[in-house]
Steps between C-alpha positions, in 0.01 A plus 500: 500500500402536111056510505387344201222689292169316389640496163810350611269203687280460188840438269556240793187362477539423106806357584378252784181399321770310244688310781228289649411632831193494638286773455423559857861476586538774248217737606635487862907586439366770303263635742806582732775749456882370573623615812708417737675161461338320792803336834382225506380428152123468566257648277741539158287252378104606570336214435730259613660755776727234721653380137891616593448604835672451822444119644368344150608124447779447286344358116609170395586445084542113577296287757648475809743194614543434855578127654151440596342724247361785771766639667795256655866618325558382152776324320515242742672255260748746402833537644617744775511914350825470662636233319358649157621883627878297536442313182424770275558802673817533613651779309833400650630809536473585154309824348342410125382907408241516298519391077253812457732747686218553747588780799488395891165706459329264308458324885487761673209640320339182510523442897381873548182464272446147631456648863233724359333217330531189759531427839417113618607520894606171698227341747540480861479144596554289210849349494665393218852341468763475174674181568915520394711274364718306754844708519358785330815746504321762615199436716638124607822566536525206747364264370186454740269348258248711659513848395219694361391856382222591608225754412109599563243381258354803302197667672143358340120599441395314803193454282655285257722151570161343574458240211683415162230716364570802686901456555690703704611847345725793634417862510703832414510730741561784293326623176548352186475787308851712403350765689829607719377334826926440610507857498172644608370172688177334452334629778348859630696449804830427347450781220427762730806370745718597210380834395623868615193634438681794392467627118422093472823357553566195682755512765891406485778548733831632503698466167208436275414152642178380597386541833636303805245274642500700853305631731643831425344490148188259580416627840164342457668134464760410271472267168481107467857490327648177456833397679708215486815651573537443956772755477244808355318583742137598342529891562801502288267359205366717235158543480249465148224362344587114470679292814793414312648790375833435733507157403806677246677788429432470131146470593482782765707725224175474235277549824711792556487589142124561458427631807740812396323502142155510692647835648673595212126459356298693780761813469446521214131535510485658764703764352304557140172474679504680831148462598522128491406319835747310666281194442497595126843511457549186675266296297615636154871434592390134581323459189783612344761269659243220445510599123885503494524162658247327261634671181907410593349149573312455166702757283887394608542183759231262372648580120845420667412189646240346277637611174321774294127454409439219768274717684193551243421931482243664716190422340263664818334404837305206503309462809485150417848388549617430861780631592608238783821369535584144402641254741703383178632888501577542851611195640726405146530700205549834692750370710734416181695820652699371774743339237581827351672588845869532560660419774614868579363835497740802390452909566606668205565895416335651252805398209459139648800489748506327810410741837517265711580079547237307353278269749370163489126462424442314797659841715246734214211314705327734777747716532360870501807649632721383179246775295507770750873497475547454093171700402294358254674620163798252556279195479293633245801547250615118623180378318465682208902416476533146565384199281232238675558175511378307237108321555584157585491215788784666648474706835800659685617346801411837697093383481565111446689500837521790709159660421389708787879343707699225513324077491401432825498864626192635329643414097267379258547383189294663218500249211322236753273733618387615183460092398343447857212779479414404120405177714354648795283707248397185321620623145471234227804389368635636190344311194166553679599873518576489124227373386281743719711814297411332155818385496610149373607237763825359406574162500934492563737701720630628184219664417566723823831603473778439270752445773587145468588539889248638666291232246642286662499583851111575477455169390724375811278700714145443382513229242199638261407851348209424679495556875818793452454824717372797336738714640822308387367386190399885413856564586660267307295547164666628197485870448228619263635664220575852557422453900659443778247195653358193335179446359326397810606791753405737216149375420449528885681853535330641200153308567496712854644835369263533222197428798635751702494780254197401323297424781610884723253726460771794614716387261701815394396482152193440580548832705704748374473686134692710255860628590467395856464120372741576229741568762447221717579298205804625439627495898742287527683317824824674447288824468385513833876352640618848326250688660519411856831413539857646422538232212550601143701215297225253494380343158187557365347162583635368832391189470812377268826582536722454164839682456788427305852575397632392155699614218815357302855430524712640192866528430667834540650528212587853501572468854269818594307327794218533290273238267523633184323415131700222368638323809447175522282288785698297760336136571565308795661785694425447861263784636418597851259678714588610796354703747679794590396527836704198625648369187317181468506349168083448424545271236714420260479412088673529192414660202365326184594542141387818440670614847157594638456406920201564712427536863120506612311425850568079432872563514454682851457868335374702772459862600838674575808587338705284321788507214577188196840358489663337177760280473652400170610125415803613408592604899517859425388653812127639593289746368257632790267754370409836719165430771133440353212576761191286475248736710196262411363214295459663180886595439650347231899574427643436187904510554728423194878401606795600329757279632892514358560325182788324361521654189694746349299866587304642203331862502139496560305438146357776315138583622552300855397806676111624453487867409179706601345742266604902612292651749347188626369518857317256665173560706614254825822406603561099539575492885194750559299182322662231662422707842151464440486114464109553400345404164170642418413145355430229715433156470501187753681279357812698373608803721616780310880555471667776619776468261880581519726494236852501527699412150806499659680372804830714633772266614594667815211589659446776789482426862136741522221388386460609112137560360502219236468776214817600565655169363431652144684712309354833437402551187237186547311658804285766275397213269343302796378823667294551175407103456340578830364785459303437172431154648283413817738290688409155509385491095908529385 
């Protein structure tokens, strides 16, 4: 843990004095040197030492709206979640990915950072029923006219519900601060469960994985895991900080993840400082985790999601700011996630092929012995490799229906539950929300959305913009500019993210100095993938995924196979991708008047291996080029066809071949670069390329996979060698 020297606190001082906290607030958080980040969250703040804690009430941005104004379930008047969950829900079976190219990590990040930030547990006794629709396909499939879902009210601070002006408000059982609690747990009991207590490395079991929540590796008493899978029995469960890390194998992968870089960590302390307690190590390899968590968060997913420069730069601790969580933030905005899910989860090798069938989301759900038998790295490389859905009022059927099993049999339905607790919580609807972010209320469902539809059905549903629930009405907002939510999930989001940081006294740069902090800053996610699993092809910023294959179509004039200076494009020539692997045809378009074509992730582009076919108008037959790898999402291909012309053969013109200088030799060769896939710049919005280039497409193309370079003739491949050698890859 980095000490801070009296001069150090004195250039702090100057710099609080300017930011208007008090000065005995001041005097006190400098009177203390950092340690430890505290379990359970007390004490970061010392004059306010519950602020973040375990247990604290949830903060409120708008006044609370329950049916009787203290605590009974709101949105009486409103219809059913059910019937708003079928009415503007239902994906029906179709995936939209996302506009902004956004990876399957952008959720998963977002669950396993939300488990370390929130945790609002059910009540015991409190009963509270979704009523649904009359012949509801799925959970009245009879037409009973009776049928319900139904679900526990959240637990409360029994010392609030007592009067409108002390209305009811739910707790978080975990800390608010993004202080790693879903790995190290927020408790000295739980922490201490989980640790080796050799050279301060927390325990795992066989293969890698965290530890199996057994008497064999708890024999004091196992952990309080969460379960709501009847065929797992509990011993077969892993074990970790937070409850929920089985709840899916996405999820339990990232557990998985960090607890291996927390070793990774303590190794290597333990090695370069010998002397080092076991206690020592420990605590320095948590404060580094913690660091790595907060600095992907702020440095590569919030930039991702938000849109860059959303979230205002570090400006210091302010032990002013509380950093509670928002019932706005945890009961809406943060649960705009669940319709970025697919409806199937895939295990992919490291050069993004298939090892195994893909499963359904709703079979991903508590099932620990899916990971033990794929490993971890498979899933991993699914997320970074797959596109999310896009951020909308759509949510798969796997968590609209079948969440946790089939209707009637234990299956809930997400979309209403998500409506129902906004109620249960007593959230104000979502003008009142707007105008409690600063936000203008609008006055028309087109001022919403710009889907004349789901305009319309809103208006169906609720009648006014004023009495809509925040959750759907988040949802269906237009996308900010550059962002991937609309204006009122992103005032919330960034409102609560800015708290957090600013108001954490152990915030890691508020910690750490010189190169140690400079590397921090420069960790990314799909560092520590690299370094803790067998992975290698994964792009820079694993939060997008954006690959492509394009080129041209020319005539072959000369008939040498090859697109030469001089030959003219091909338009409307029919152009295919298909995947090698089975020989499905991806997608399908022709090529425009300069005989350019494109394939990217919208057309279906995924990892794997795949080839272009061309077809002529003139029913010549097809030109398939030789196999193109896409490893990761920063690959982009650039193919030109030559396809058989009907004109006489001429001899390729003078000066259609480029002619190197004697002696050249280039510093890197291309597929040594391409092997790398890793740009030394980064940025969150664009994910640097890893760039192929292939001029020229052969028209009978090997049965082996070919490395891409090999699809150009050989006097080009020392010019590109030296293009990327003189040039950091990702600035051509």
């Amino acid at each position: 843990m980095v000490v801070r020297s009296s001069q150090q606190n004195r250039r702090r001082r100057t710099d609080w004095s300017g930011s208007g906290i008090s000065i005995t607030a001041e005097c006190a958080e400098l009177r203390v040197l950092l340690s430890a980040t505290p379990l359970d969250g007390t004490g970061n703040n010392l004059v306010n030492p519950t602020w973040g804690s375990v247990g604290k009430d949830l903060l409120r941005l708008a006044h609370a709206e329950y049916a009787d104004a203290i605590s009974a379930v709101g949105g009486a008047d409103r219809p059913s979640a059910r019937l708003i969950s079928n009415m503007v829900s239902d994906a029906g079976g179709k995936d939209v990915i996302s506009d902004r190219m956004m990876s399957a990590m952008i959720y998963a990040w977002g669950q396993f950072i939300d488990h370390d930030i929130t945790l609002t547990a059910s009540g015991t006794t409190e009963q509270m029923s979704i009523v649904v629709p009359f012949g509801d396909p799925s959970f009245d499939p009879f037409s009973t006219g009776i049928a319900t879902i139904k679900t526990k009210r959240s637990a409360f601070d029994s010392a609030t519900g007592t009067t409108a002006e002390k209305p009811r408000q739910q707790f978080n059982q975990v800390t608010a601060f993004l202080d790693g609690s879903m790995i190290y747990g927020c408790n000295t009991a739980t922490a201490a469960a989980l640790r080796s207590f050799v050279g301060g490395r927390m325990k795992i079991s066989e293969g890698d994985l965290l530890p199996l929540n057994n008497l064999a590796t708890f024999a004091t008493g196992t952990l309080a895991m969460g379960n709501e899978n009847p065929f797992v029995p509990s011993d077969k469960l892993f074990a970790a900080g937070d409850a929920r890390a089985n709840e899916n194998v996405e999820l339990t992968a990232l557990q998985t993840l960090f607890i291996r870089e927390h070793n990774e960590q303590a190794n290597r302390l333990a090695a370069g400082n010998p002397r080092l307690t076991d206690e020592q190590v420990y605590q320095k390899a948590r404060s580094i985790v913690i660091a790595e968590l907060q600095a992907i968060t702020y440095n590569e997913w919030l930039p991702s999601l938000l849109g860059n420069g959303a979230i205002n730069k570090y400006a210091g601790y302010n032990a002013n700011v509380n950093p509670e969580i928002s019932n706005e933030f945890a009961t809406a905005a943060f649960r705009f996630g669940h319709s970025l899910l697919g409806d199937d989860v895939e295990f992919l090798d490291n050069n993004g092929i298939p090892v195994r069938d893909a499963v359904t989301l709703s079979q991903a759900f508590f099932n620990p012995e899916l990971v033990k038998s794929t490993g971890i790295d498979s899933i991993l490389k699914y997320l970074t490799a797959d596109p999310s859905s896009e951020v909308d009022t759509k949510v798969v059927d796997s968590i609209r229906n079948f969440l946790f099993g089939p209707p009637g049999a234990g299956g809930l339905d997400l979309a209403s539950l998500n409506i129902q607790r906004g109620r249960d919580h007593g959230l104000a609807d979502y003008n009142t929300t707007r105008a409690a972010v600063k936000l203008p209320r609008v006055t028309s469902f087109a001022q919403i959305t710009s889907d004349k539809e789901l305009q319309q059905k809103l208006k169906t549903l609720y009648g006014t913009v004023d009495d809509i629930d925040l959750w759907v009405a988040g949802l269906a907002e237009d996308h900010v500019r550059g962002s991937s939510v609309g204006p009122t999930f992103q005032a919330i989001i960034v409102d609560q993210f800015q708290r957090l940081r600013t108001g954490d006294r152990f915030w890691y740069q508020n910690q750490f100095l010189g190169n140690e902090l400079a590397q921090l800053q420069r960790t990314s996610l799909s560092d520590i993938v690299k370094r803790n699993t067998s992975l290698t092809s994964i792009q820079q910023n694993a939060f997008f995924f954006k690959a492509e294959i394009s080129g041209t179509v020319n005539e072959d004039l000369n008939r040498n196979g090859n697109v030469n200076v001089g030959e003219p494009p091909v338009a409307g020539a029919k152009v295919e991708l298909q995947n090698k692997a089975d020989g499905e045809i991806v997608a399908t378009t022709k090529s425009d008047r300069l005989g350019r074509y494109a394939f990217g992730v919208a057309a279906g582009l995924r990892t794997g291996v795949y080839q272009i076919k061309v077809t002529k108008t003139d029913g010549k037959p097809s030109v398939a080029t030789g196999p193109m790898s896409i490893r990761s999402g920063d690959v982009f291909v650039r193919i030109n066809v030559a396809v058989p012309s009907s004109a006489p053969a001429r001899p390729t013109p003078q000066g259609g071949q480029i002619k190197l200088p004697t002696g050249f030799s280039p510093a890197m060769s291309l597929p040594a670069r391409m092997a790398s896939a890793v740009s030394p710049v980064r940025s969150a919005e664009t994910p640097q390329k890893s760039v192929t280039l292939s001029p020229v497409a052969l028209s009978a193309p090997p049965d082996h996979l070919t490395p891409a370079s090999q699809f150009m003739p050989n006097d080009l491949h020392p010019l590109i060698d030296a293009l990327f050698a003189t040039f950091p890859l990702g600035l051509l």
